[in-house]
C-alpha positions as CSV (number, residue, x, y, z in Angstrom):
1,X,24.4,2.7,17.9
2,X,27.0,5.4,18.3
3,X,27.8,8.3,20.9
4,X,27.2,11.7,19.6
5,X,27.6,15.0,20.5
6,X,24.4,17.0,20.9
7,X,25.1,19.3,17.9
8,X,26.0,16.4,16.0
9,X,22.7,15.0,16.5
10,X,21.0,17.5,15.5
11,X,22.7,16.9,12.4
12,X,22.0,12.8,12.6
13,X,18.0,14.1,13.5
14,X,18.3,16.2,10.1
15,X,19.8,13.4,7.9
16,X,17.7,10.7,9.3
17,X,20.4,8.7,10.6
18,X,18.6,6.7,12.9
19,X,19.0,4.7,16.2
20,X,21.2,7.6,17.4
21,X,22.7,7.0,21.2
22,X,23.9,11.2,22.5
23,X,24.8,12.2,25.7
24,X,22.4,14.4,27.4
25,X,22.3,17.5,28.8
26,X,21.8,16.5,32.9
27,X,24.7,14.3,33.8
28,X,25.7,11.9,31.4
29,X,22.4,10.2,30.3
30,X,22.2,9.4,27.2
31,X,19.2,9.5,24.4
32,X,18.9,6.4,22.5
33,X,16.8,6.6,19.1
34,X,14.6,4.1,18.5
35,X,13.2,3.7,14.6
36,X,9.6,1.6,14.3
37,X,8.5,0.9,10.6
38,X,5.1,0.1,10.2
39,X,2.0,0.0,8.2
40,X,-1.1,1.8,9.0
41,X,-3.4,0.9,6.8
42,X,-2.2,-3.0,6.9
43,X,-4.1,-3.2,9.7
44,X,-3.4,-7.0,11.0
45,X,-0.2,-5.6,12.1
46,X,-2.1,-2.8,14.4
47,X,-0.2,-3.9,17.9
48,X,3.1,-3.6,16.6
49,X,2.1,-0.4,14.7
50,X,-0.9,1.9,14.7
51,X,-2.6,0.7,17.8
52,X,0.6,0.1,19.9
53,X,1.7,4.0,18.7
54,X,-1.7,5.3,19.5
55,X,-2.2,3.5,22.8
56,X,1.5,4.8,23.8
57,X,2.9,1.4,24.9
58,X,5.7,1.2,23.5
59,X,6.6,5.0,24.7
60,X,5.8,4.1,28.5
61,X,7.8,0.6,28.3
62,X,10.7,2.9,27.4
63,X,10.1,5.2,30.1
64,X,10.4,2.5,32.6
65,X,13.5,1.3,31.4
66,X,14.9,4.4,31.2
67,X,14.8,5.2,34.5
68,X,16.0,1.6,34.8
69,X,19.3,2.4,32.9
70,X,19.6,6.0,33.2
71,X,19.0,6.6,29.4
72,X,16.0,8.6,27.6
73,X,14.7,7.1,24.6
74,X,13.0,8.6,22.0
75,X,10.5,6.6,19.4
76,X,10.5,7.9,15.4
77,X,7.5,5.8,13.5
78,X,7.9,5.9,9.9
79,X,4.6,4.8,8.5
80,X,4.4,2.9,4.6
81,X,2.2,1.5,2.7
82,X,4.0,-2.3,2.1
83,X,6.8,-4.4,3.5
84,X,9.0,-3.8,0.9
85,X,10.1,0.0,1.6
86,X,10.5,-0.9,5.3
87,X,13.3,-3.8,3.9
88,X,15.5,-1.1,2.3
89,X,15.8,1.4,5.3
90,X,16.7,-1.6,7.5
91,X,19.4,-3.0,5.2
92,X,20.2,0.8,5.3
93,X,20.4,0.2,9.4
94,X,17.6,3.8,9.0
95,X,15.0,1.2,10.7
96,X,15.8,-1.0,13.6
97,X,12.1,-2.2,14.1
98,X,9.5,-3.6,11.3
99,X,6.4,-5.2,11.2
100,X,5.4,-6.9,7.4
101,X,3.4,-9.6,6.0
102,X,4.8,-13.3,5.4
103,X,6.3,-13.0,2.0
104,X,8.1,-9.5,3.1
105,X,9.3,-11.3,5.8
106,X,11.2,-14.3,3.7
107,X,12.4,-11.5,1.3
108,X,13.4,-8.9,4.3
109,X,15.3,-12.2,6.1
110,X,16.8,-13.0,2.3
111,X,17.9,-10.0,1.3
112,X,19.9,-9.3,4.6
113,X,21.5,-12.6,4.5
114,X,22.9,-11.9,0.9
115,X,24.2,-8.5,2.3
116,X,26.2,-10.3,4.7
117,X,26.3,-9.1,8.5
118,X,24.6,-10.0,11.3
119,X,21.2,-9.7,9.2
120,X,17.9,-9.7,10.3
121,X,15.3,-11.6,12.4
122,X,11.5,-12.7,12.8
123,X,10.9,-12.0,16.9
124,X,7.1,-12.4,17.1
125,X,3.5,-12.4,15.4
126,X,1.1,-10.0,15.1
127,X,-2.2,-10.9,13.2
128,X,-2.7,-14.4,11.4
129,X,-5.3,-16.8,10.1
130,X,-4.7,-20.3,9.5
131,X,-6.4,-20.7,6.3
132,X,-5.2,-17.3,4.3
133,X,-7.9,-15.6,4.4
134,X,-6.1,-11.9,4.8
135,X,-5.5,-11.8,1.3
136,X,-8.7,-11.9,-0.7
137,X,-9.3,-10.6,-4.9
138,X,-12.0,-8.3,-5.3
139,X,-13.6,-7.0,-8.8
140,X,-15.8,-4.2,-9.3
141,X,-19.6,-4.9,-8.2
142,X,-20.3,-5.2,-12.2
143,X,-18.0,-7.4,-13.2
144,X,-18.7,-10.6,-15.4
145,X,-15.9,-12.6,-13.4
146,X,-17.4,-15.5,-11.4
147,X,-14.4,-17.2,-11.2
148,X,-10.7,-17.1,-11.4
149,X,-10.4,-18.6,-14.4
150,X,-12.6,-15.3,-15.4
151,X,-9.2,-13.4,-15.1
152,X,-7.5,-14.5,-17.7
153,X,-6.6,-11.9,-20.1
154,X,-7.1,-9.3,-17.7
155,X,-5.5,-6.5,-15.8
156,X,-5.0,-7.5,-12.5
157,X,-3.6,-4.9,-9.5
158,X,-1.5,-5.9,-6.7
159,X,2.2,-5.5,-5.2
160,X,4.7,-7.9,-6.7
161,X,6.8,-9.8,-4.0
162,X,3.2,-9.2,-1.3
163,X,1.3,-11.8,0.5
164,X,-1.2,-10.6,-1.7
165,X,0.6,-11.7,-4.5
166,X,1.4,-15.0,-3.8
167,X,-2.3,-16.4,-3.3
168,X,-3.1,-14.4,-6.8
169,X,-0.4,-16.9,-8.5
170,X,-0.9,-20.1,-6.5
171,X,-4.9,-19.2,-6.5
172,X,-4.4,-19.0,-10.1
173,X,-2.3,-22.0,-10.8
174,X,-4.6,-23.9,-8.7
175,X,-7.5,-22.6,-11.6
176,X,-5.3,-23.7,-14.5
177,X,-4.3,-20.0,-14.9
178,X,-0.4,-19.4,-15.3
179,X,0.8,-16.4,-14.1
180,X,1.5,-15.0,-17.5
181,X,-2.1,-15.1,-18.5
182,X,-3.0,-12.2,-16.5
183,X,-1.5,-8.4,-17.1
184,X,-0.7,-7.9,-14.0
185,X,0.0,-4.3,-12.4
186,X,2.3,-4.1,-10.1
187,X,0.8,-0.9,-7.7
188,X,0.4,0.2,-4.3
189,X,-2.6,-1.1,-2.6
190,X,-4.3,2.4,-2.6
191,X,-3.3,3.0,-6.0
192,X,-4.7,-0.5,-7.2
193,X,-7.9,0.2,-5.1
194,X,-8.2,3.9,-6.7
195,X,-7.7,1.9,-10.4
196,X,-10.1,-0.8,-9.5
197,X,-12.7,2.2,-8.8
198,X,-11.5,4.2,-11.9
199,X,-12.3,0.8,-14.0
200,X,-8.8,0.7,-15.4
201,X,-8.2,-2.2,-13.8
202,X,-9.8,-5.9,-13.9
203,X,-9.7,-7.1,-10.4
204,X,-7.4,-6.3,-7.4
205,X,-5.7,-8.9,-5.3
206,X,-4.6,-7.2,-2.1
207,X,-4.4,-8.0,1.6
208,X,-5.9,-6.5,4.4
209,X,-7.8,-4.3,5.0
210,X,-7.9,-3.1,1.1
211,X,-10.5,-5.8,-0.1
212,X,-12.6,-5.1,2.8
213,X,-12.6,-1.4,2.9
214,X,-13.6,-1.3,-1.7
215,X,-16.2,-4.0,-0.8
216,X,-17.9,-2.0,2.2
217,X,-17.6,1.7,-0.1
218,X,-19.6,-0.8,-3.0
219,X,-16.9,-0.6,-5.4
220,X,-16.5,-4.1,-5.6
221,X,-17.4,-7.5,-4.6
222,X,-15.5,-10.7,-3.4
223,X,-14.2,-12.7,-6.3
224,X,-11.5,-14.8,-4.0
225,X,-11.7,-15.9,-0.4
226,X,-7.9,-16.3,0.4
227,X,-9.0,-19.1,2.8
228,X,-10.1,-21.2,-0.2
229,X,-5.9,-22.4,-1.0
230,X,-6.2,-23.0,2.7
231,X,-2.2,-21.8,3.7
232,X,-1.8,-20.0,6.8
233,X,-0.9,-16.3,6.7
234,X,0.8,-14.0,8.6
235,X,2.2,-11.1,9.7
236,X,5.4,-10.2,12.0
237,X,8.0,-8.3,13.5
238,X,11.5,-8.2,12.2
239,X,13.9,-6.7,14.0
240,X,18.0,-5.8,12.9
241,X,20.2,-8.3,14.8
242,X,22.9,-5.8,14.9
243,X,20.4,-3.1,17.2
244,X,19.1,-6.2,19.0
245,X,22.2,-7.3,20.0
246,X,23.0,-4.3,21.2
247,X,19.9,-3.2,22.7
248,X,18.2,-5.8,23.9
249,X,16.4,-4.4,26.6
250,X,14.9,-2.1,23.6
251,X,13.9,-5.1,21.7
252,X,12.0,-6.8,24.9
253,X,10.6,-3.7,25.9
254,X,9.0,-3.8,22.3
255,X,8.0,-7.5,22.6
256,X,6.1,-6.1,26.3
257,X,4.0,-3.1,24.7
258,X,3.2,-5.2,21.9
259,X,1.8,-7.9,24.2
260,X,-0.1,-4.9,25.8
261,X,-1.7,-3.7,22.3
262,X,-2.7,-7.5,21.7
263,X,-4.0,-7.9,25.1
264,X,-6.4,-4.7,24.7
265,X,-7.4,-5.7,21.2
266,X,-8.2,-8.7,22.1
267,X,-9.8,-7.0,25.2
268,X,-11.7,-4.4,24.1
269,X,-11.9,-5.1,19.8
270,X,-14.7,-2.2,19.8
271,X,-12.5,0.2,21.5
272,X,-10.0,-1.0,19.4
273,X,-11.4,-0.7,15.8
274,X,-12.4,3.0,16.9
275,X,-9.1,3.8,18.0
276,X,-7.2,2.2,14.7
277,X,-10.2,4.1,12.1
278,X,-9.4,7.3,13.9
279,X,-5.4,7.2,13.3
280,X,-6.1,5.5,10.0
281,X,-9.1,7.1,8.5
282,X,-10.0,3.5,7.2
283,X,-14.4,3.0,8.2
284,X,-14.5,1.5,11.6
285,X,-16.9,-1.0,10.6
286,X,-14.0,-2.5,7.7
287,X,-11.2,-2.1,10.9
288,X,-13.6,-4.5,12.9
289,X,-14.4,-6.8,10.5
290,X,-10.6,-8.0,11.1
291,X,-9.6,-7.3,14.1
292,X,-12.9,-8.1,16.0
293,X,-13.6,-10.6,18.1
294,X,-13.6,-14.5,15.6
295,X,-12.3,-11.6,13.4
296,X,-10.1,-12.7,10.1
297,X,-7.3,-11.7,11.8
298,X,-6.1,-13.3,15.3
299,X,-4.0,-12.0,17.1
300,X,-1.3,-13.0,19.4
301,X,2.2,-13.0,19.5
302,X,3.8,-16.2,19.6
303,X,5.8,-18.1,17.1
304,X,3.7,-21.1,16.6
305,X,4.8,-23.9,14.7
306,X,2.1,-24.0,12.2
307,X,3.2,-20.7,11.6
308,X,6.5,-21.3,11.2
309,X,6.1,-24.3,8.9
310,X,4.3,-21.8,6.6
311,X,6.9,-20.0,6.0
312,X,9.4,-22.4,5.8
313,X,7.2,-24.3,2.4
314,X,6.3,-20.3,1.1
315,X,10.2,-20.3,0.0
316,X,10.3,-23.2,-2.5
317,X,7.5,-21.0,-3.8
318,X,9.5,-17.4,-3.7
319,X,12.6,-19.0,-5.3
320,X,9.9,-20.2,-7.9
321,X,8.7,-16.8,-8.8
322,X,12.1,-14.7,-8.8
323,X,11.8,-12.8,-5.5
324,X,14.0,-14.7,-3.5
325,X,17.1,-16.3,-3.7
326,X,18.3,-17.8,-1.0
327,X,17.4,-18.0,2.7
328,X,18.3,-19.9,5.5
329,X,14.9,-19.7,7.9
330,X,15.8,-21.3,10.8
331,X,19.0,-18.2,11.0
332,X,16.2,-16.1,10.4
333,X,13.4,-16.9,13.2
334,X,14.5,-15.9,16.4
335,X,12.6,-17.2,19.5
336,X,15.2,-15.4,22.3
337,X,13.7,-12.0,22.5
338,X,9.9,-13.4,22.6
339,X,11.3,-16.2,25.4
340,X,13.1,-13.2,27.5
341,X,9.7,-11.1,27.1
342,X,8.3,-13.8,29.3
343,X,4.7,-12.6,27.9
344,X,1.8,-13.7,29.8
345,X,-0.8,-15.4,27.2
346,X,-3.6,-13.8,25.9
347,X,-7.2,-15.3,24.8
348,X,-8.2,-13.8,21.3
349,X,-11.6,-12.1,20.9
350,X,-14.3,-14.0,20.6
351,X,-18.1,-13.3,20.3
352,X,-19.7,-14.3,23.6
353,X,-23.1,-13.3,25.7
354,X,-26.5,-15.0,24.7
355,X,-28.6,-14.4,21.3
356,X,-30.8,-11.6,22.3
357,X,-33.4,-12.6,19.1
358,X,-33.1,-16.2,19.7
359,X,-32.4,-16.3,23.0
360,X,-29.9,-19.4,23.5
361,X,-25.9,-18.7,24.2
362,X,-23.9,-18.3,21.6
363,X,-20.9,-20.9,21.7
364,X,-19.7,-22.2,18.3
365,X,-17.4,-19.4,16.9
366,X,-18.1,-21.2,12.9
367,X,-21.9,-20.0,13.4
368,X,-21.4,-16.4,15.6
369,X,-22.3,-13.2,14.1
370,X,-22.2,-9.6,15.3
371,X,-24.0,-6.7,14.8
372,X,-23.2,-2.7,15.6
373,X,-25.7,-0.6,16.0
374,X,-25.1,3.5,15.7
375,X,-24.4,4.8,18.7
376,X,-24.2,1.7,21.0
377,X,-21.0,1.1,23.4
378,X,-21.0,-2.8,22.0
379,X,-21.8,-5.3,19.6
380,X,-24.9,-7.9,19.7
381,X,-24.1,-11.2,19.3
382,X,-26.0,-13.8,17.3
383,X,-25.7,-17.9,17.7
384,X,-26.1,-18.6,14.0
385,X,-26.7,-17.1,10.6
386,X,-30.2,-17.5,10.7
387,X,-30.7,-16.0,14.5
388,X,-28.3,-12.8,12.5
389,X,-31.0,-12.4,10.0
390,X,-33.6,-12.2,12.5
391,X,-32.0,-9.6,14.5
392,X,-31.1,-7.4,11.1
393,X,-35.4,-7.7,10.5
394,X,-35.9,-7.0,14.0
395,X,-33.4,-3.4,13.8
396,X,-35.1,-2.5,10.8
397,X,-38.5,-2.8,12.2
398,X,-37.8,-0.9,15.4
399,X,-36.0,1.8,13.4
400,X,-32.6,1.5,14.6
401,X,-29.7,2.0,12.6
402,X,-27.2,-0.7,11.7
403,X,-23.9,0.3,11.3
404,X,-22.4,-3.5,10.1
405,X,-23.2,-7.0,10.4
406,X,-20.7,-10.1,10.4
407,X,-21.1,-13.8,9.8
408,X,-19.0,-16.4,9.1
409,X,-18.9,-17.9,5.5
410,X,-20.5,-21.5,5.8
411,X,-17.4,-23.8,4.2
412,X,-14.2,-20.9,5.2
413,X,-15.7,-19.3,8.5
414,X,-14.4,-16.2,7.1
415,X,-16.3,-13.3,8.6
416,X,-17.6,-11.2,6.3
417,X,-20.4,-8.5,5.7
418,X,-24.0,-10.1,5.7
419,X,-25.4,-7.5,3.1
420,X,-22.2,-8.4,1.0
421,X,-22.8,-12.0,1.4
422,X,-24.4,-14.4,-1.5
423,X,-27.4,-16.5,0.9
424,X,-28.2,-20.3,0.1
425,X,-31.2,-21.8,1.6
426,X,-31.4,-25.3,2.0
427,X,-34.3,-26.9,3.8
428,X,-34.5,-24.3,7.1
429,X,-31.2,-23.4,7.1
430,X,-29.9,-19.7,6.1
431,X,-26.3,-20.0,5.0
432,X,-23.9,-17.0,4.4
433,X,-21.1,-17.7,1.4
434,X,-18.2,-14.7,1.1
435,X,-17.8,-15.6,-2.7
436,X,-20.2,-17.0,-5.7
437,X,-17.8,-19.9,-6.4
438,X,-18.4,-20.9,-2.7
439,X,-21.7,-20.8,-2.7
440,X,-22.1,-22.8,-6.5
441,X,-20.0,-25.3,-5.2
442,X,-22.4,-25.8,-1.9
443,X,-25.2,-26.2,-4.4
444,X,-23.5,-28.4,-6.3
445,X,-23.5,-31.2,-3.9
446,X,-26.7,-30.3,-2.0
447,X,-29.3,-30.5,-4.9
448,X,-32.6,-29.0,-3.0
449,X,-30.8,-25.8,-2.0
450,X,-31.5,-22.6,-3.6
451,X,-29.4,-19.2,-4.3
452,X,-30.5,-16.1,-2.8
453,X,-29.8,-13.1,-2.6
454,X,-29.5,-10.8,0.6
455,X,-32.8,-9.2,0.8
456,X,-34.4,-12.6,-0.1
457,X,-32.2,-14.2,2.7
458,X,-33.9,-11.6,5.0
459,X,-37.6,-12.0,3.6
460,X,-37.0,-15.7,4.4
461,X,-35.4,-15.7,7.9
């Protein structure tokens, strides 16, 4: 932070020099710069990004401090499409605020460390799941790929050093596939998803919402549930130690919009989806698919220890692969800033209300579906996948339009699209499976069941 003169920020505003402090114009108050990386399209990190910058939050906490302080702050989002451009304008000091997946996290956290200073730290969560399931690998629709194993020899799209990245290699070790047995392409995740379209790619290994969004268009299919290595994943805010030692009352007032965003997603996940699909352009129906309620994303903000001890065992695995050298993690997470916030605690979303088809409550979150219909204000819930199918027959019958359904995959309880889904009956149960290895290896040990497809899943329900 440094004082300024006013023409002299104008200069700073025009050379992007950021997190600028200038005296103002009325008496001595200052304007203090605030720089906020994030990415839009990534959209588990939506309440310390695109839905906290579209709800405002994060201007108004500002506000209020400023007329705590006497300063007026001003907000600059940069918007990318990974972690790792966000990592270079911090260790710049061009960005005091970033939000990134796990792996850009360790590597952010590294990379400041080795360039000496104060460095960088993790201050809070934004969207997780326990089991990994944000990072899936799609292949086109066609594809002769059943497996993993099917990739060997191919070209395979994702971004070197991503979350994305590292379940592709430990997916694929846990195959018997080496790294070096694929071609991989290192590419932005729209670029990959444009060359998985374009065929001149094999298979794209991405995180969210990338697999969801070429699955829904029907470019593609799901090859690999992420929640199959069953390692947590997450996303988070980093924050320069140097800005938030020395602002922070900035940093907390961050921590308190961000709880905001979370508790209105969490709140209102409709509202929510809409909102992050109009700044995004992303489909609403792919936005809710994560960040609805028993969505593959959760959301909250806290630091939780099963969290934490991710990360800690993901470095043994980044040193492994060349992306990271050193890092001390316990320097790195910071718990102060979310313990000053003082945030109250929020409840994720959750599907709720009773089966209207079936007509019982719906109360186990692994069986819960969801439907949208066009042009209604909320979702219909369904107590199982069975009840789900019942309800999609029921819409057809009466002629209303279905903008999405979601069920939970029977062995993951990754939610996924129920037209997307491979079905298994077995005896009178109706079972939704996100990938075709899932669903061989259900039949495997289940004998009478049977494959089906989605239209047969329907005829049967």
């Amino acid at each position: 932070m440094r004082v300024r003169t006013g023409a002299v920020l104008a200069a700073a505003v025009l050379t992007a020099a950021t997190a600028c402090s200038a005296p103002g114009g009325d008496g001595g108050e200052h304007t203090v710069e605030v720089v906020v990386g994030y990415q839009s399209k990534t959209i588990n990190t939506v309440t310390a990004g695109t839905l906290l910058r579209a709800q405002g939050y994060f201007e108004q906490r500002l506000a209020e401090l400023g007329r705590a302080d006497g300063n007026r702050y001003k907000v600059s989002w940069q918007d990318y499409d990974s972690g790792a451009p966000i990592t270079a304008q911090m260790l710049a000091e061009k960005i005091d605020i970033g939000s990134m997946g796990d792996y850009p996290l360790l590597i952010n956290g590294s990379r400041a460390q080795e360039a000496g200073g104060p460095g960088t730290r993790l201050v809070s969560v934004t969207g997780y799941n326990l089991l990994g399931a944000l990072n899936s690998v799609v292949v086109p629709v066609d594809s002769t790929a059943r497996t993993l194993a099917d990739l060997k020899g191919k070209k395979v799209s994702t971004s070197v050093g991503s979350a994305a990245d590292g379940t592709l290699v430990q997916a694929l070790r846990k195959a018997g596939v080496a790294d070096t047995e694929i071609q991989k392409q290192n590419q932005q995740p729209a670029v990959g998803a444009s060359a998985l379209k374009a065929g001149s790619v094999d298979a794209l290994a991405q995180f969210v919402a990338w697999p969801g969004a070429v699955v829904f268009a029907g470019d593609a299919r799901l090859l690999y549930d992420g929640a199959a290595l069953a390692r947590p994943t997450l996303h988070g805010v980093v924050i320069r130690q140097k800005f938030g030692t020395e602002r922070p009352t900035v940093v907390g007032a961050f921590l308190a919009a961000q709880g905001d965003a979370t508790k209105y997603l969490n709140e209102q996940p409709l509202a929510a989806s809409s909102k992050v699909a109009e700044a995004t352009g992303l489909p609403a129906e792919v936005v809710h698919l994560y960040n609805g309620p028993n969505g593959i994303a959760t959301f909250a903000t806290a630091l939780r220890p099963e969290l934490l001890d991710a990360l800690r065992e993901d470095v043994p695995f980044l040193k492994s692969v060349g992306v990271l050298k050193a890092l001390d993690v316990e320097r790195f997470i910071d718990r102060s800033y979310l313990e000053r916030a003082a945030l109250p605690p929020v409840e994720p979303a959750r599907i709720t209300g009773t089966d209207p088809v079936c007509g019982r409550p719906v109360t186990d979150p692994k069986l819960a579906g969801e439907l949208w219909f066009e042009g209604a204000t909320a979702t219909q819930p369904a107590a199982d996948p069975g009840c789900l199918l019942k309800a999609v027959k029921a819409a057809s019958a009466s002629g209303a339009k279905l903008r999405a359904a979601y069920v939970p995959d029977t062995l993951t309880g990754t939610r996924w699209f129920a037209d997307k889904d491979l079905w298994v009956r077995d005896g009178a149960a109706l079972l939704p499976f996100t990938t075709e290895d899932g669903a061989r290896a259900y039949l495997a040990g289940h004998p009478g069941a049977a494959l089906l497809s989605y239209q047969e899943a329907l005829a049967a329900a």
